[in-house]
C-alpha distance (Angstrom), angle and dihedral (degrees) to the residues before:
residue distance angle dihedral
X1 . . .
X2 4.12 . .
X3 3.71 139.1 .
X4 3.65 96.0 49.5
X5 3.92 124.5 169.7
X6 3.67 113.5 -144.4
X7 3.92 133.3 175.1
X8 3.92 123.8 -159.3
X9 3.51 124.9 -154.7
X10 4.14 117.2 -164.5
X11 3.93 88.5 32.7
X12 4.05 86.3 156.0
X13 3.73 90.4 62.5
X14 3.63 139.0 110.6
X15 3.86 92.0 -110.4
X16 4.39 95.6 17.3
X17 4.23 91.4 57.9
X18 4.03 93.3 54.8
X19 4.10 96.3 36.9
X20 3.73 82.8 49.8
X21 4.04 88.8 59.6
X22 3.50 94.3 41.6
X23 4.13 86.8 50.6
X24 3.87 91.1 52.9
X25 3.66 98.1 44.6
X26 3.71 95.0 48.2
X27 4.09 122.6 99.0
X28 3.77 87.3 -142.2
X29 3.64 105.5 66.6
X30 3.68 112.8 58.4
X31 4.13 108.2 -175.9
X32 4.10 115.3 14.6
X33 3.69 123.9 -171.4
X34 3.73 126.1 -141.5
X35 3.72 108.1 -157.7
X36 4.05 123.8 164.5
X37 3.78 140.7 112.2
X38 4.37 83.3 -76.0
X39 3.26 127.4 19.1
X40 4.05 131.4 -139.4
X41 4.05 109.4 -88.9
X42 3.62 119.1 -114.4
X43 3.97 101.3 -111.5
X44 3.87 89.0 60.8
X45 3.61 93.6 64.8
X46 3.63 104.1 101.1
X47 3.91 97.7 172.7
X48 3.29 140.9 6.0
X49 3.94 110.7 31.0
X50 4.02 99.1 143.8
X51 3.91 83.4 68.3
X52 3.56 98.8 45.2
X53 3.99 131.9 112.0
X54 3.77 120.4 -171.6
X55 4.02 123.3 -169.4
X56 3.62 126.8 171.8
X57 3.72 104.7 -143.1
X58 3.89 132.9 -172.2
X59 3.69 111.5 -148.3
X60 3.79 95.1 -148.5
X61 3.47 92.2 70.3
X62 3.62 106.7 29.5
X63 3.83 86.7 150.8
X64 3.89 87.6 71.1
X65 4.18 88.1 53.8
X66 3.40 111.1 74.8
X67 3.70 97.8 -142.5
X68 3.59 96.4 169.2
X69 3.54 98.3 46.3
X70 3.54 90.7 115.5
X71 4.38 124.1 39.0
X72 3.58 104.4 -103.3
X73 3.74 121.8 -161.2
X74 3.22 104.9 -163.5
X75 3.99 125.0 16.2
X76 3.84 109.6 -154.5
X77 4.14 108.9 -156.6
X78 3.91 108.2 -163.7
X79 3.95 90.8 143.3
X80 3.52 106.5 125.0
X81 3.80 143.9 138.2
X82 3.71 138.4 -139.7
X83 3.92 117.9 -132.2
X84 4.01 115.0 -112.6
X85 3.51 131.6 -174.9
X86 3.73 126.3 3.0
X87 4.08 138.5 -85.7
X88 3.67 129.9 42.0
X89 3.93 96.0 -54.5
X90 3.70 90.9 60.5
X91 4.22 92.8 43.7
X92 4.11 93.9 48.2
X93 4.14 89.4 45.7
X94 4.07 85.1 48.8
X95 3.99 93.9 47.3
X96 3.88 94.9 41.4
X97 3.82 90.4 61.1
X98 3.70 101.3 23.3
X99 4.09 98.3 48.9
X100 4.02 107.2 3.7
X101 3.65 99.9 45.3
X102 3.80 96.4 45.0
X103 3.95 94.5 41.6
X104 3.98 89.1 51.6
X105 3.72 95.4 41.4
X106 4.15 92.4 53.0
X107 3.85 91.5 46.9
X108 3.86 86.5 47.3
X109 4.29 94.8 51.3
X110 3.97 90.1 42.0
X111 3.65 111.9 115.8
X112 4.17 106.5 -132.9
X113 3.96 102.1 -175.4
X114 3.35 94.2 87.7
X115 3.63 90.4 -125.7
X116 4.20 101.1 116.8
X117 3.50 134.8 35.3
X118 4.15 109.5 -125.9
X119 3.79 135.8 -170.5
X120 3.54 126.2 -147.3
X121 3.52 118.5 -152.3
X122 4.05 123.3 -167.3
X123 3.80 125.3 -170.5
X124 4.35 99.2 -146.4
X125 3.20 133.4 166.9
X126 3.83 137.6 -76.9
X127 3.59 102.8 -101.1
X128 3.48 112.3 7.0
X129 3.83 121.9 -178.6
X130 4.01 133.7 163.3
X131 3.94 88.7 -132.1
X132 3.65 103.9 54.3
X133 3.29 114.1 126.8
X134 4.45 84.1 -143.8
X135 3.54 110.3 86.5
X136 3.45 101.4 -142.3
X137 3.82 96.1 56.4
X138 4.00 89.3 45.6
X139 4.30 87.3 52.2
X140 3.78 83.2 54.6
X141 3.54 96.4 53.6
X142 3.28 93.9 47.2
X143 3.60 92.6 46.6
X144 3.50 96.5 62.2
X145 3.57 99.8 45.5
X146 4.05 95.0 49.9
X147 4.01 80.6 44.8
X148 4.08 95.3 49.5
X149 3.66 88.8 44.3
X150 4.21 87.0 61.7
X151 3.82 96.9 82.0
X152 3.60 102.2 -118.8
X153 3.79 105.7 170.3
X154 3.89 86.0 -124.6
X155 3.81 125.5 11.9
X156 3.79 126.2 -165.4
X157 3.93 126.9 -169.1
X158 4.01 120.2 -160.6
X159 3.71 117.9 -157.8
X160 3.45 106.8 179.3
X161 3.89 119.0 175.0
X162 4.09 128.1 -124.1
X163 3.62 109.2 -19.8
X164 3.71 119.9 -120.2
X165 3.73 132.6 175.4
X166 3.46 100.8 34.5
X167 3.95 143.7 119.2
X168 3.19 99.1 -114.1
X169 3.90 127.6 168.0
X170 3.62 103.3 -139.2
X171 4.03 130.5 18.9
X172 3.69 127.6 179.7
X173 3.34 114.7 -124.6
X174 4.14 95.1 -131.6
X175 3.89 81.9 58.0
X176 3.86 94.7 58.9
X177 3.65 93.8 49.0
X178 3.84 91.3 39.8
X179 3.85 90.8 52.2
X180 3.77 89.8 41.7
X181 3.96 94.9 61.0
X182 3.60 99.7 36.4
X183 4.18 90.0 52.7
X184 3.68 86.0 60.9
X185 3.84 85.4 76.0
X186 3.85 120.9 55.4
X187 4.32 94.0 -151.9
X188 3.47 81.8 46.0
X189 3.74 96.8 60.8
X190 3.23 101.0 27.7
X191 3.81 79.2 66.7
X192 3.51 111.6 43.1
X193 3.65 108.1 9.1
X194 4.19 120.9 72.5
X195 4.28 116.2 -176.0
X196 3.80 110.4 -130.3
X197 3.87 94.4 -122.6
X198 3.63 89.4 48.8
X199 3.75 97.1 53.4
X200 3.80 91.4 50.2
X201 3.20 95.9 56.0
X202 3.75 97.2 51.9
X203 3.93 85.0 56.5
X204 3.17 94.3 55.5
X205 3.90 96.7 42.3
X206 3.87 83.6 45.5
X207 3.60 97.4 65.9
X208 3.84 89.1 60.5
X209 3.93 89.6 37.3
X210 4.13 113.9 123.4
X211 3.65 98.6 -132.6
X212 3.86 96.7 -156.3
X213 3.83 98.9 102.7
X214 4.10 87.8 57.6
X215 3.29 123.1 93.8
X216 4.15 103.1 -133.6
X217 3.69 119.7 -129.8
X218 4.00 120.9 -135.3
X219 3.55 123.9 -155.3
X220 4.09 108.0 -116.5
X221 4.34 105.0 -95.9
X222 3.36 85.5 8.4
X223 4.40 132.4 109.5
X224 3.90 98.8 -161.1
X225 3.72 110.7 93.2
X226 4.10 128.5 -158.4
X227 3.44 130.0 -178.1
X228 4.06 126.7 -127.6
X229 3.73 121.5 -142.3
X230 4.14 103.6 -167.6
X231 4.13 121.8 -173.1
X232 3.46 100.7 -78.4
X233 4.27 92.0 55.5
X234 3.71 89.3 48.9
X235 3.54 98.6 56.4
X236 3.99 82.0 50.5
X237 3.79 97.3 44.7
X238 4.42 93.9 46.0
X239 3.74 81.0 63.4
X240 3.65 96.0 51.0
């Protein structure tokens, strides 16, 4: 499969700034958007830049964006947020990014003329689950059921474990030590630990991916099915 369109929201992420790279270098995507509240700067576009399509995009009025102006194959969603501070303030800012401005900003890029087949795919969390009593797996469960429910023709969900290798703006310093002991052992990381780099390009190579040899997921009393790619089936699929 060739000549795909793809557009990537969260491009100024940890994970969203190297998938974007691996996007533009790659033979298989032809024209990728760049849409988000800021957009990456021209001098840190290493490859690719004839193909590229920046928008700066306010996700309060998404109905002002336009983001299906243009038939997108595959819509990459690395828009995400991390939860600061304590109390209800802190948990509705974290959910209005996290769940509310990803769900909106897929429903607003989907395609509804019938006239393309496109893929959705979601970066989640590790173990997400509507009853956990941590908000950020709860917003991820959530997430991917209000994103399943859509009606993209195929849906994928990544769940990658602790992220490592990565330029990230902010780490905790329970998750250094945390990832430091459990990269001593291979299972261990193999499990629960996913390199930056590696994770991007297992986006990128999913949005080509044949789905076939997946078994599809289906959301319980529900008819719209979505497949979930855990640690293990990313480290298979970046080598791909």
């Amino acid at each position: 499969m060739s000549g795909k369109t793809a557009l990537i929201f969260g491009a100024t992420g940890a994970t969203g700034r190297v998938l974007l790279q691996e996007l533009l270098g790659s033979a298989s995507y032809t024209l990728v958007g760049e849409y988000g509240r800021r957009t990456t700067p021209s001098d840190q576009i290493t490859v690719g830049k004839d193909k590229l399509r920046q928008k700066v995009v306010d996700f309060e009025k998404l109905d002002e964006a336009q983001l299906n102006e243009l038939r997108w194959d595959v819509v990459f969603m690395c828009l995400g947020s991390r939860i600061s501070g304590m109390g209800a303030a802190a948990a509705a800012t974290f959910e209005k990014v996290d769940r509310e401005y990803v769900v909106n900003a897929a429903k607003a890029a989907r395609t509804t003329d019938g006239s393309s087949s496109q893929r959705l795919v979601y970066i989640s969390g590790f173990t997400p689950n509507t009853e956990a009593r941590r908000l950020y797996s709860r917003s991820k469960a959530f997430t991917e059921r209000d994103l399943a429910a859509i009606g993209y023709e195929e849906t994928i969900f990544f769940r990658p474990g602790g992220l490592t290798d990565g330029q990230r703006s902010e780490r905790r310093l329970g998750e250094v030590i945390a990832h430091s002991i459990i990269s001593l052992n291979k299972s261990w990381s193999d499990k629960l630990l996913m390199p930056i780099p590696v994770l991007a390009k297992a986006l990128k190579n999913a949005g080509t991916l044949a789905l076939g040899m997946i078994k599809p997921y289906a959301l319980e009393g529900s008819t719209q099915p979505f497949t979930v790619i855990e640690n293990k089936s990313i480290l298979s699929i970046a080598e791909k």
